[in-house]
N, C-alpha and C positions, 0 to 999 in steps of 0.2 A: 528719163528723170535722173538728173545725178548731179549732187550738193557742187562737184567741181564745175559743171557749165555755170554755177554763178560766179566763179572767180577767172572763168576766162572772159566769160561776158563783161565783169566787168574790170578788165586789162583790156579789151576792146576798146571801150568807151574814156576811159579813166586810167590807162597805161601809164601816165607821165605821177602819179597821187601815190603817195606815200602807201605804203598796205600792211607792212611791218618795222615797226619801229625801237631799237633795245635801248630800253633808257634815253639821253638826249643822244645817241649817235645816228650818224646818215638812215634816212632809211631803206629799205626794200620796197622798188616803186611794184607797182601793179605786173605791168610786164615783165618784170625780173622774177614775180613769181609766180606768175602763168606759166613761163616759158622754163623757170626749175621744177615747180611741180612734175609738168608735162616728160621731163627727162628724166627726172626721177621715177618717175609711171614705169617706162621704160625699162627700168634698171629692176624695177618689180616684179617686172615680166621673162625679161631678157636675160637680166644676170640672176636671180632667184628662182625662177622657173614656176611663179607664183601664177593660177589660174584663178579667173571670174567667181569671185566667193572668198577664195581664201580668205587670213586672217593674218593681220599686220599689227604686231603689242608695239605702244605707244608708250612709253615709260621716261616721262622725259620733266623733270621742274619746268616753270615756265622758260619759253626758249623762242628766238625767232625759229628756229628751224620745226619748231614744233610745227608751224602751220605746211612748210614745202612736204615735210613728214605726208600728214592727213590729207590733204590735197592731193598729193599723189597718189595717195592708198585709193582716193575716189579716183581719180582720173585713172586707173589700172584696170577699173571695174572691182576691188577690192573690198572688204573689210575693217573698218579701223576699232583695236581695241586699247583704247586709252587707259592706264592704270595709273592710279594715284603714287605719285612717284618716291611716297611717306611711308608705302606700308614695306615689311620685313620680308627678305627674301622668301621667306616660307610662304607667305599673304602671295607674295605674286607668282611663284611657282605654282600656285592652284591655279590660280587666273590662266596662266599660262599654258599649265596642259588643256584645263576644262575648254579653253577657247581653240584649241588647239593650233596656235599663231605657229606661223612658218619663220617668221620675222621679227625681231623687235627691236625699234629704235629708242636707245638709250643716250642722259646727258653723263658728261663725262663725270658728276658726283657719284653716277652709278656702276659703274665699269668693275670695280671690286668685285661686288655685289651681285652683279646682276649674270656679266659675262662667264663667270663657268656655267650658270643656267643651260647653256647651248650643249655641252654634255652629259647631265642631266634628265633631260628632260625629250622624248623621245617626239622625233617633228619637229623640233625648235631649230630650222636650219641653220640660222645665225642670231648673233647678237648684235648690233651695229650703233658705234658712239658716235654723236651726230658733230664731230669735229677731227678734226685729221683727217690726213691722206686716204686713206681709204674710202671716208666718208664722200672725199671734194669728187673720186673717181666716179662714181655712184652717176653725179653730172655729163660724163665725157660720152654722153648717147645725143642722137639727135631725138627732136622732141615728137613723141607717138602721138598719134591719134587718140581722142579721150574713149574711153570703151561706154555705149550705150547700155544704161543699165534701168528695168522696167522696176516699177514702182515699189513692187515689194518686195527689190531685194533690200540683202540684210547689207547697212550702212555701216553703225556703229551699234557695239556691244559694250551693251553700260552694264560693269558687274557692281551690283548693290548689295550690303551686307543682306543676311537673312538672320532668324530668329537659331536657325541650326549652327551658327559660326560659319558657316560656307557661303560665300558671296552667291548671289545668284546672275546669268547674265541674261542682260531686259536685250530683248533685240528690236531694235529701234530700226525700221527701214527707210529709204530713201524720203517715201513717202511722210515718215513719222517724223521726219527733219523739216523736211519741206514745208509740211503743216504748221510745226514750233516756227519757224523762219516767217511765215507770211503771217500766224496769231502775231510775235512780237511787234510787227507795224501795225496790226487792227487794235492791241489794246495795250504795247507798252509806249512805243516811242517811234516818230520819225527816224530815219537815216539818210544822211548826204556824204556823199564825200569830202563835204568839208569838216564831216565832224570825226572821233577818233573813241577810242574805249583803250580804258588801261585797263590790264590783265593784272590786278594784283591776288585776285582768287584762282585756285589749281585749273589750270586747261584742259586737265582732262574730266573733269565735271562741268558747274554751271559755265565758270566764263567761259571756255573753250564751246560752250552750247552757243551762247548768245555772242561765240564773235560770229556765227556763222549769218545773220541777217547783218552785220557791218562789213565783211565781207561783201556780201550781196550788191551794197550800194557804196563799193569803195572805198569804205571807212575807211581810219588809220589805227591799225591794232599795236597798241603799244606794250610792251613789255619791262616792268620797272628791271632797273638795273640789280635789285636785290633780289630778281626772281620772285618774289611775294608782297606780302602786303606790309609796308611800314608808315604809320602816318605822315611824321617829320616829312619821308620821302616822296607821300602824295601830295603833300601839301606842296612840296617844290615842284614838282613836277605840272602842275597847275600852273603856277606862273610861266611857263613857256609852250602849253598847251592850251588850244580852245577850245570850245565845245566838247566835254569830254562827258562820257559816261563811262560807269562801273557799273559791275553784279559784285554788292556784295552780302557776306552774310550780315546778320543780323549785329552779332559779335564785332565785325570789321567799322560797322556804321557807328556802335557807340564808340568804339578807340577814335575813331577820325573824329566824332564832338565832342570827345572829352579829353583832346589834346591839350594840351597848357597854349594859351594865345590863340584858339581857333577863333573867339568870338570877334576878334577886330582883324583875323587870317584872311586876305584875297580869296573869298573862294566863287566867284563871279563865275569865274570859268569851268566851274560845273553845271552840266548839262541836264542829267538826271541819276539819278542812281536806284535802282534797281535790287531788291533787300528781299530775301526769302532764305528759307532753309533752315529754317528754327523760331522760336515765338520770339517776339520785340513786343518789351513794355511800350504800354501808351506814355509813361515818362519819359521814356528816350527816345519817341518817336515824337514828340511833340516839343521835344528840347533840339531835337535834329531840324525839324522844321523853323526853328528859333532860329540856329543860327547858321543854316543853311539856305534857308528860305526855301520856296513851291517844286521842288525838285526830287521828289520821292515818289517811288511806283513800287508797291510791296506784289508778291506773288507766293502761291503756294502751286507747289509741282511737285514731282518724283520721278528718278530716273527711268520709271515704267511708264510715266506721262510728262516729257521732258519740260524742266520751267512751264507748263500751262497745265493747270486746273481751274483755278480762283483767282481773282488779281486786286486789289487796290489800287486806282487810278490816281496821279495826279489831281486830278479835280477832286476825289473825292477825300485827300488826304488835306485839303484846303478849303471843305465846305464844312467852314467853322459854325456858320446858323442853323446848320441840321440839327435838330434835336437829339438826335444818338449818334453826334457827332463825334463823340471819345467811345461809346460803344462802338462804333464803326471801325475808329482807329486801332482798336482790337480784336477785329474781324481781319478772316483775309481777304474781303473782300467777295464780289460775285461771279458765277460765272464766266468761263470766259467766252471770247466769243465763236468757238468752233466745236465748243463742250460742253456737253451736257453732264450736269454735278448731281448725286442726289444723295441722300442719307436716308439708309436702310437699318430694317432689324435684322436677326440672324435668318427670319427666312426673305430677305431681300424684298421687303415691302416696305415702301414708303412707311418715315414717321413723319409725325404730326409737326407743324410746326415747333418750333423752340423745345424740340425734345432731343436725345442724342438717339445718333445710329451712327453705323459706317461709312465714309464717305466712299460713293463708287463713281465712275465716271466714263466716257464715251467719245469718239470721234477719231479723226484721223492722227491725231497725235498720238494713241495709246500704243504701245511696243506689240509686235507681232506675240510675242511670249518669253518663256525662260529658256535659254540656249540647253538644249538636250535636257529636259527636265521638264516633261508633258503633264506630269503630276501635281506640281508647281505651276503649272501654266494654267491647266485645266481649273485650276483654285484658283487663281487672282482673276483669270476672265471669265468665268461661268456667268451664265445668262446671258455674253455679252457684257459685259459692265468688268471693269478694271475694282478690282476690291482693293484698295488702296493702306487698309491698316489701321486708318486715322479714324478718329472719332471727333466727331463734331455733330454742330448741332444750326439747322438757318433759321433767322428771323422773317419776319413775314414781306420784306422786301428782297430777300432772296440774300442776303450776305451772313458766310460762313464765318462760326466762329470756331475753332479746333479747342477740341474741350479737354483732350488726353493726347497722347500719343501711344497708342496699343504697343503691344507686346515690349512694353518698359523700354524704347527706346530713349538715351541720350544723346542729346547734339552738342555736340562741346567747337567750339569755332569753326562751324558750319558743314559739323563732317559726323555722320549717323557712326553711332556705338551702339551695338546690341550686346547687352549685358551677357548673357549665356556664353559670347565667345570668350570673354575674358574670366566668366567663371569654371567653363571650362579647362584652361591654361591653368587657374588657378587651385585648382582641385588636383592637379599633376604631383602638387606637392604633398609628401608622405606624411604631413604632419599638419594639413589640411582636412579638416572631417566634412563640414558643411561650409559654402560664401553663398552669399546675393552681390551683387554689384546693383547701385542705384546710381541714380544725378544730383547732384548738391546744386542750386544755384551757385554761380560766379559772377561775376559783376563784370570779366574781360571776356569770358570764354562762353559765355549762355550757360552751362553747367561743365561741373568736372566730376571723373568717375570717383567714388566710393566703394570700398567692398568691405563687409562686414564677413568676420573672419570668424568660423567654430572649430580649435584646433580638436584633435584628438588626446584623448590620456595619455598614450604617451609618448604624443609629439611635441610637448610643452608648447608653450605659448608668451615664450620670449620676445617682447613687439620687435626690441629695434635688433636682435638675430632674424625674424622672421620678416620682417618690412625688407630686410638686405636679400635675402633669398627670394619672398617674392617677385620682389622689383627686379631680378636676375630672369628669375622664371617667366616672367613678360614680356622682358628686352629682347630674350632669346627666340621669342617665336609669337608676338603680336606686336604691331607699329607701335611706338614710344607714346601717341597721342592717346594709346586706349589704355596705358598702363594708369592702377588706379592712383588716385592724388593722396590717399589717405586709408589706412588698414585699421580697422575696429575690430579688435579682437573679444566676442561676445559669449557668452555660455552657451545660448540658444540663437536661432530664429524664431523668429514671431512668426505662425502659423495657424491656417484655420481648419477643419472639421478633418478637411480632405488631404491634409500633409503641404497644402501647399505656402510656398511661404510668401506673406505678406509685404512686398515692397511698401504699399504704403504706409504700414506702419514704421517700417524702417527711413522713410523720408521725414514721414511725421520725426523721427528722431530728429533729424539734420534739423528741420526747422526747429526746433526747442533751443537750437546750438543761438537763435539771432539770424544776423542780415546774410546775405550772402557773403561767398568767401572773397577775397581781391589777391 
């Protein structure tokens, strides 16, 4: 079992079909990238000296080359560890020893940044920019044999934040792939070869998950020319594309309907689009279906159970005469169909309908565990069941509604911030006594960070000297996206019996402020 025989299987069948595509230029048919993978494997083995298991860091914006990258790392019998290409060299030098990657291919915005990492960081044998001469040499092997790899080995290593600031890595095996690959045709979507998926969300998370079943069936994975996500340029990008699908976050789907001109926009040639990763008002999901029309399939996942927990079907994002039909559309939907969902109390017994507990969950999609970290493993899978975090709560037809998000996390444009890492950063400073960080609503981004600021006596409490040091002491050593949006400099926290302090009353602040922010 091993995710790269679906992409030779299909350059077998489907050789001549498009596979990757960068913005409108030529694209990379099927066989071109069978047969680079395949020599790239090679080069993994051959000129790295990389054995069955290692670990290969993926550190790359969206890129064609991103897929010949992962593809070979599979067809090596290898490991691929994708890092979010956004977070600060510090963020990825943990990644980086903890995985303990041999190798890591970088795009060339990273090179600065990334490439002294190789000395460093002890095991790091190279750093490799996936352009230039060195990179094209990489090619000049003949193309290996793919290495047979049994079911539980370890595939990909998804590091997900944690409540400690320290990412955790979910290890996701061949098998945990395979599973997400065949759930997405039982409950999100067909795939043909004639149809294609733009990558405007990060590859090394959701989309990079779900190109792997368009892969599967020949799809054409396209990559906007802006590397991300711009509406203006999805929008164009549609008139010369058919059949298209996206994963995006929730954040991404109202920028695309609340474009200026979408409602009289060609947007025919959208397929379906595919929305998780943070809560979506029932107004913007039902103003998506206005002027999108039947083309919406919501999911709730986590990189410990990749894209499949819960799902919102098509149909049932269109079955306007259900009676709890806008309840519904605020659900995420029901089990999926290789996983068993349930919601527990703290000693892991079923509750009762319409009450909350924790969601936990089952099957072949759930990650083997936390990469060297049995402690951690042993606590999210106890009993067997993946402890997931989330609270929510099912009605009596079996659809999830997620009622919190435990341990205060925010998702601000479809990417988890756990408060603790950035109040730690923030506590660095001498003239910082107590912070909380919370979520504000945002009307583009799902929420943005807040941190409510207790300096010390006699660290004054100067805003716009201390907002300037701050925002330094962020930049320097957490990714730009978790630095917070706004600093509230307060006498106290609000706290209860036991010292601890109350974010929700500090939310409750934010609402007193009105609407969300824009």
């Amino acid at each position: 079992m091993n995710q790269a025989s679906l992409l030779h299987k299909a350059a077998l069948s489907f050789g001549h079909r498009p596979a990757v595509t960068y913005g409108l230029n030529p694209s990379t048919s099927y066989h071109d990238l069978s047969n680079r993978a395949a020599r790239l494997g090679h080069a993994l083995r051959d000129k790295f000296h990389l054995n069955k298991g290692d670990r290969v860091a993926i550190m790359m914006k969206n890129a064609p080359a991103f897929f010949e990258v992962l593809y070979a790392t599979w067809h090596a019998g290898l490991a691929a560890v994708p890092i979010n290409a956004k977070l600060h060299p510090l963020e990825a030098t943990y990644i980086l020893e903890n995985s303990g990657a041999r190798v890591c291919f970088i795009t060339d915005d990273l090179v600065a940044d990334i490439t002294p990492l190789q000395d460093s960081i002890d095991g790091l044998d190279a750093v490799v920019a996936t352009s230039g001469a060195a990179y094209d040499a990489l090619f000049d092997n003949p193309a290996s044999a793919m290495v047979d790899c049994a079911a539980e080995d370890l595939a990909w290593l998804f590091y997900t934040s944690g409540t400690t600031g320290r990412p955790k890595g979910a290890m996701l095996s061949q098998r945990n792939l395979m599973a997400m690959v065949m759930n997405y045709f039982a409950d999100m979507d067909t795939v043909t070869a004639d149809d294609c998926m733009i990558h405007g969300a990060p590859l090394s998370h959701g989309s990079g998950l779900f190109a792997l079943p368009h892969v599967a069936k020949a799809a054409n994975n396209i990559i906007p020319a802006s590397g991300g996500f711009d509406p203006a340029e999805t929008l164009e990008m549609l008139q010369h594309y058919t059949n298209v699908s996206f994963f995006f976050a929730p954040t991404m789907l109202t920028r695309l309907i609340n474009l200026p001109g979408i409602e009289t926009a060609d947007t025919s040639n959208i397929k379906t689009i595919v929305y998780g990763g943070g809560p979506m008002y029932v107004e913007d999901t039902l103003r998506a279906l206005e002027v999108l029309g039947p083309k919406l399939v919501q999911l709730f996942g986590q990189g410990e159970a990749p894209m499949t927990i819960t799902g919102l079907s098509r149909a049932m994002h269109m079955d306007t005469a259900h009676p709890d039909y806008l309840k519904r559309l605020g659900s995420t939907g029901i089990a999926r169909t290789d996983v068993d969902v349930r919601a527990v109390d703290a000693d892991d017994n079923d509750v009762p309908v319409g009450e909350m507990g924790e969601i936990v969950c089952r099957g072949d999609v759930i990650m083997a565990g936390y990469w060297n970290n049995p402690d951690a493993t042993a606590d999210a899978l106890r009993g067997g069941w993946l402890h997931t975090g989330d609270v929510g709560a099912f009605d009596e037809h079996g659809f999830l509604t997620l009622m919190d998000r435990a341990k205060d996390m925010i998702i601000s444009g479809g990417s988890n911030i756990y408060p603790r890492e950035v109040e730690e950063v923030l506590l660095r400073h001498p003239a910082v006594s107590e912070c909380s960080v919370v979520g504000r609503p945002h009307t583009d981004w799902g929420e943005e960070v807040i941190a409510f600021i207790v300096t010390s006596s006699d660290g004054g409490s100067d805003g716009t000297a201390a907002e300037a040091e701050l925002d330094k002491l962020c930049l320097d050593n957490i990714a730009r996206f978790k630095r917070p949006k706004e600093y509230r400099f307060v006498a106290a926290l609000p706290k209860n019996n036991y010292g601890k302090v109350l974010k929700t009353e500090l939310r409750a602040q934010l609402a007193t402020d009105g609407k969300a922010a824009s």
